[in-house]
Structures are given as structure tokens and as C-alpha cells.
DOROKE-895356 format. One record per atom (N, C-alpha, C): residue number from 0; atom name; chain; x, y, z; residue in three letters. Coordinates in steps of 0.2 Angstrom, whole numbers, plus 2048, in hexadecimal, padded with zeros to 3 digits. Atoms other than C-alpha are relative to their C-alpha. Layout:
REM residues N
 roti dovex dodo   x   y   z nuse
  NUM    CA    A   X   Y   Z  ALA
...
***
This chain:
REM residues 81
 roti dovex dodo   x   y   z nuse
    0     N    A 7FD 807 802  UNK
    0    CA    A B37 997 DE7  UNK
    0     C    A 800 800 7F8  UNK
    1     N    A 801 802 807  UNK
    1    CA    A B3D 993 DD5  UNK
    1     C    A 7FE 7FA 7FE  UNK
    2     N    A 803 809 803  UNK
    2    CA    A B35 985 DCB  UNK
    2     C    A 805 7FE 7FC  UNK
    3     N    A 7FC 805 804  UNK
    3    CA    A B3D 977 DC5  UNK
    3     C    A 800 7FF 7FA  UNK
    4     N    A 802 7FF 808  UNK
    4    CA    A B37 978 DB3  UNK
    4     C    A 7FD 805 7FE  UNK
    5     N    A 803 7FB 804  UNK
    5    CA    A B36 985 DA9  UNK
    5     C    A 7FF 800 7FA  UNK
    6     N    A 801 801 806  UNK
    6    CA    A B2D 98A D9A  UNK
    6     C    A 802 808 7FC  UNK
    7     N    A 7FF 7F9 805  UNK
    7    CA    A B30 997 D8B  UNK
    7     C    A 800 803 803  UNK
    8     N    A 803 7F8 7FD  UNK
    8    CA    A B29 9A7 D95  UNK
    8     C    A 808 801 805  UNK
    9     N    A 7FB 7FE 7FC  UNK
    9    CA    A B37 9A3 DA4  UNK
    9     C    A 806 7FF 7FE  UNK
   10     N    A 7FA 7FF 804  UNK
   10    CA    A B45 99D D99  UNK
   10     C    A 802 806 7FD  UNK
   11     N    A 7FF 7F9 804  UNK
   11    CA    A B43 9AC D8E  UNK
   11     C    A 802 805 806  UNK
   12     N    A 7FC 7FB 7FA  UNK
   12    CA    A B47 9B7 D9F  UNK
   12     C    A 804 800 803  UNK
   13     N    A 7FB 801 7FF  UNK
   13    CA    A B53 9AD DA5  UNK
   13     C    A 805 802 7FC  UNK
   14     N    A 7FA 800 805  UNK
   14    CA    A B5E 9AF D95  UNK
   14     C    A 7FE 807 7FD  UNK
   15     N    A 800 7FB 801  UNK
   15    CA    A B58 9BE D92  UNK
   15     C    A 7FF 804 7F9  UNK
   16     N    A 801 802 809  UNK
   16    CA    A B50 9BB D81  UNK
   16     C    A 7F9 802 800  UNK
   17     N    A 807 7FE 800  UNK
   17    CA    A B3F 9BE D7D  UNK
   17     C    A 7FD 7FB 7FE  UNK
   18     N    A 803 807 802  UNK
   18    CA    A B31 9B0 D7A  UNK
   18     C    A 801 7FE 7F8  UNK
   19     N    A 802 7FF 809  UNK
   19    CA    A B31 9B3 D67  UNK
   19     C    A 80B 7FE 7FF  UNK
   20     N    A 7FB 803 802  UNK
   20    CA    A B44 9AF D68  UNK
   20     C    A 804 7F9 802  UNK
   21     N    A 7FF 806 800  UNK
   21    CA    A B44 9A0 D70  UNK
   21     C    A 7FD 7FA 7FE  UNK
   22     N    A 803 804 804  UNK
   22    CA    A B36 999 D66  UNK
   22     C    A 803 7FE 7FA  UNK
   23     N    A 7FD 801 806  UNK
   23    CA    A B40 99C D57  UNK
   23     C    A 805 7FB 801  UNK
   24     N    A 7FB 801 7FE  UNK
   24    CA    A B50 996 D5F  UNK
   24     C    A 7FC 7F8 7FE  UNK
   25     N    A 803 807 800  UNK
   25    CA    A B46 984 D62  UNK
   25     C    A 7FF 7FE 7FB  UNK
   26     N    A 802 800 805  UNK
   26    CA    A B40 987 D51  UNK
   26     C    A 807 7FC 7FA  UNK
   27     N    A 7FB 7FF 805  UNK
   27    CA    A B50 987 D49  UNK
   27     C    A 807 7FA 804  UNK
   28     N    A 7FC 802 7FD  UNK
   28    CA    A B5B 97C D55  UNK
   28     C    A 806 804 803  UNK
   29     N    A 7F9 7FE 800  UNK
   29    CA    A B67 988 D5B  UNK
   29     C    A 801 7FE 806  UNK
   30     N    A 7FB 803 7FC  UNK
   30    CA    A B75 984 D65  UNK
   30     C    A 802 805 806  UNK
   31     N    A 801 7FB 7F9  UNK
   31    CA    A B73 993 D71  UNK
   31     C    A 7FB 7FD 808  UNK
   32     N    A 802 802 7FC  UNK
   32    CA    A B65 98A D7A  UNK
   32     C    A 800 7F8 803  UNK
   33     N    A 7FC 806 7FB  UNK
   33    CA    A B68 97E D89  UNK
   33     C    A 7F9 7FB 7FE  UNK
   34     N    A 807 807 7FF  UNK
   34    CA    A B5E 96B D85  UNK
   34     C    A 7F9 800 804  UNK
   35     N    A 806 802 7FC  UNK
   35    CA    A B4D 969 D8A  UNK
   35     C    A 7FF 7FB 7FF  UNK
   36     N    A 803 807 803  UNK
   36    CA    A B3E 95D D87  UNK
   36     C    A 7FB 803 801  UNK
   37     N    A 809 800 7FE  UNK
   37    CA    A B2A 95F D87  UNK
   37     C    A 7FB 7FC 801  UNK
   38     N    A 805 802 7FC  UNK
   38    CA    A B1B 95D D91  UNK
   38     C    A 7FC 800 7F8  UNK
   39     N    A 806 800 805  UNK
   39    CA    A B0F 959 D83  UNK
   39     C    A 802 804 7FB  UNK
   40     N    A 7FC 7FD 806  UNK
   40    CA    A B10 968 D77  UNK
   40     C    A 805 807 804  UNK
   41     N    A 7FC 7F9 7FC  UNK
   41    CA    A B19 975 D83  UNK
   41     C    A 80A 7FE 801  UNK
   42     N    A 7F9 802 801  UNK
   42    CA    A B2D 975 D83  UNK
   42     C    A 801 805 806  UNK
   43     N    A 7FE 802 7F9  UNK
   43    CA    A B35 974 D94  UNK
   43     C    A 806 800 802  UNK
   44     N    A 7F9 7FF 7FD  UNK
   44    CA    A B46 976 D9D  UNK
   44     C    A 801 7FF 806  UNK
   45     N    A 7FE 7FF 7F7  UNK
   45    CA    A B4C 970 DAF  UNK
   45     C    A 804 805 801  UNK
   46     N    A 7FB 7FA 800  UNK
   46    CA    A B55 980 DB6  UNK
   46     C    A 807 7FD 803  UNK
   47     N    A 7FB 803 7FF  UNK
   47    CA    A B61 975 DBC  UNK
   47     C    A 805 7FF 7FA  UNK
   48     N    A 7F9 7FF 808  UNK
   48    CA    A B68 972 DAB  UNK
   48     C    A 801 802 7FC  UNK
   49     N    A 7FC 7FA 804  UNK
   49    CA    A B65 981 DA4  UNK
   49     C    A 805 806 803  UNK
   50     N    A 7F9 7FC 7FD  UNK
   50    CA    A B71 988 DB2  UNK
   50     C    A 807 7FD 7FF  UNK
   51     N    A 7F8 803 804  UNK
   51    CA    A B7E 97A DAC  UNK
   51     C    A 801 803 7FB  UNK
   52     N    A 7FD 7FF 805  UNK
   52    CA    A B7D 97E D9D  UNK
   52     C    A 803 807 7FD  UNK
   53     N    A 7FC 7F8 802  UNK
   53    CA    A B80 991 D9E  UNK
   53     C    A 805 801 802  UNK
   54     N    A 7FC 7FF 7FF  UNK
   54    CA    A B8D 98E DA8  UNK
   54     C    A 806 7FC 7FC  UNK
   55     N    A 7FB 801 809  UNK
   55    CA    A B95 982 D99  UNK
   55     C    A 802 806 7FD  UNK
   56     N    A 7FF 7FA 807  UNK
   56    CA    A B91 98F D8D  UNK
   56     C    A 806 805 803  UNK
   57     N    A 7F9 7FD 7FE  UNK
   57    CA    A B9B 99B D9A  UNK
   57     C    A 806 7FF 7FF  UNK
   58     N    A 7F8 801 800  UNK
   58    CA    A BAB 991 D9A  UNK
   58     C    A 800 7FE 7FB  UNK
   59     N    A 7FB 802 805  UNK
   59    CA    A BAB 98D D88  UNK
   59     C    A 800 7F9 7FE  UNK
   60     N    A 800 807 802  UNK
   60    CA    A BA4 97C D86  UNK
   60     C    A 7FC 801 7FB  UNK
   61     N    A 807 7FF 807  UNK
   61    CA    A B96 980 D79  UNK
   61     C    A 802 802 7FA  UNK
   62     N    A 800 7FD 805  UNK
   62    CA    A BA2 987 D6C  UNK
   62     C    A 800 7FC 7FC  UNK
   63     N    A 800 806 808  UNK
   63    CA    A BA0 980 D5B  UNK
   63     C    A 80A 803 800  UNK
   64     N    A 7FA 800 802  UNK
   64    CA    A BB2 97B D54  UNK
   64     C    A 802 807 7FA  UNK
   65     N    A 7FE 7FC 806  UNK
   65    CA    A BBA 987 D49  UNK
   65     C    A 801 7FC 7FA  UNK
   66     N    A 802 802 806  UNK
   66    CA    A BB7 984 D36  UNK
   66     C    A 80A 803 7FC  UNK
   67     N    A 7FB 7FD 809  UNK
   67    CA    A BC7 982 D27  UNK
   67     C    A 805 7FB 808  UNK
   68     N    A 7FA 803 7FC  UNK
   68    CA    A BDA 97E D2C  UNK
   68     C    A 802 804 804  UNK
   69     N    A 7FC 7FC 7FC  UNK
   69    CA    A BE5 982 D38  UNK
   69     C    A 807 803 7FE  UNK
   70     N    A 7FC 7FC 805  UNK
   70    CA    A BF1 991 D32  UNK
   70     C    A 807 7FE 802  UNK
   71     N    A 7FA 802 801  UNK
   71    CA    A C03 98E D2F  UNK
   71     C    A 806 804 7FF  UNK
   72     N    A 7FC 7FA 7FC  UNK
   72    CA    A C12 998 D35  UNK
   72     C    A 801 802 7F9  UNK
   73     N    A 7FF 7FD 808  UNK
   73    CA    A C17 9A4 D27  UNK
   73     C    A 806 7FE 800  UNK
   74     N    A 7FA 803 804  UNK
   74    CA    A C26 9A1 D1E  UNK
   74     C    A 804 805 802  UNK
   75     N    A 7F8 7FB 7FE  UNK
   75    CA    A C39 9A9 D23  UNK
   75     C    A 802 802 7F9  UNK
   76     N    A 7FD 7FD 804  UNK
   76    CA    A C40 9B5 D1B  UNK
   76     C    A 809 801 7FF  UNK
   77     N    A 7FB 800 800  UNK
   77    CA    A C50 9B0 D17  UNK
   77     C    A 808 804 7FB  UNK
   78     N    A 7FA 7FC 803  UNK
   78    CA    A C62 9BC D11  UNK
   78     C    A 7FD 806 801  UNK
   79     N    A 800 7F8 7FD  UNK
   79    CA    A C5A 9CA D1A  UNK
   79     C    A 802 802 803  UNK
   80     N    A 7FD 7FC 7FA  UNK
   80    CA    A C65 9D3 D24  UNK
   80     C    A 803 806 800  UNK
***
């Protein structure tokens, strides 16, 4: 049977990261890892919403916007022919 909460060590296997890079991850706020909370000083995940949210990140919910403007059709070349 799977547990309902999981810590670092199972995270990190699920995602297929190693402990030392979802320490850092935490560390750093990235936006690769699915929201938790913590029991005291241990940091915790329901697998239920670290399976939502892989499947976000699958379809493309998670992407940061793209940066600058939006490009603008090039200009015609007109008395070419």
C-alpha cells in the first residue's frame, strides 16, 4: 500500500531526483516542485497532489509566461516582381 504522505526520500523517487536535489529545490523555491507543508521540521506532500500536479505540469499548466513582446509580421516587399 502507498502512503498518503510523503517525505523527501519518497518524493525524490517518485520524481526521479535525488534527496540532495529536492532539498535544494525547497531551498530555492523552484517551480518544478508540487506544494507541500510540514510536520514540525520535515517537509511533506499528499501523493494525491503531487499526482495532480504532474499531471498539470504534463498538459502545460505550470509554464512560466514568456518574457518581452510579441514579434510583428515582417514588412512586404513591395515593386518586386
Amino acid at each position: 500500500m502507498e502512503p498518503e504522505i510523503l517525505h523527501v526520500p519518497e518524493l525524490a523517487k517518485m520524481l526521479n531526483r535525488t534527496e540532495c536535489a529536492i532539498r535544494s529545490a525547497i531551498r530555492d523555491g523552484a517551480n518544478w516542485l508540487p506544494p507541500g507543508f510540514k510536520q514540525g521540521v520535515r517537509h511533506c506532500w499528499r501523493t494525491e497532489s503531487v499526482r495532480k500536479f504532474l499531471r498539470e505540469y504534463e498538459s502545460g499548466e505550470h509554464k512560466a509566461p514568456k518574457a518581452g513582446r510579441k514579434r510583428r509580421e515582417p514588412p512586404k516587399l513591395r515593386g518586386l516582381a
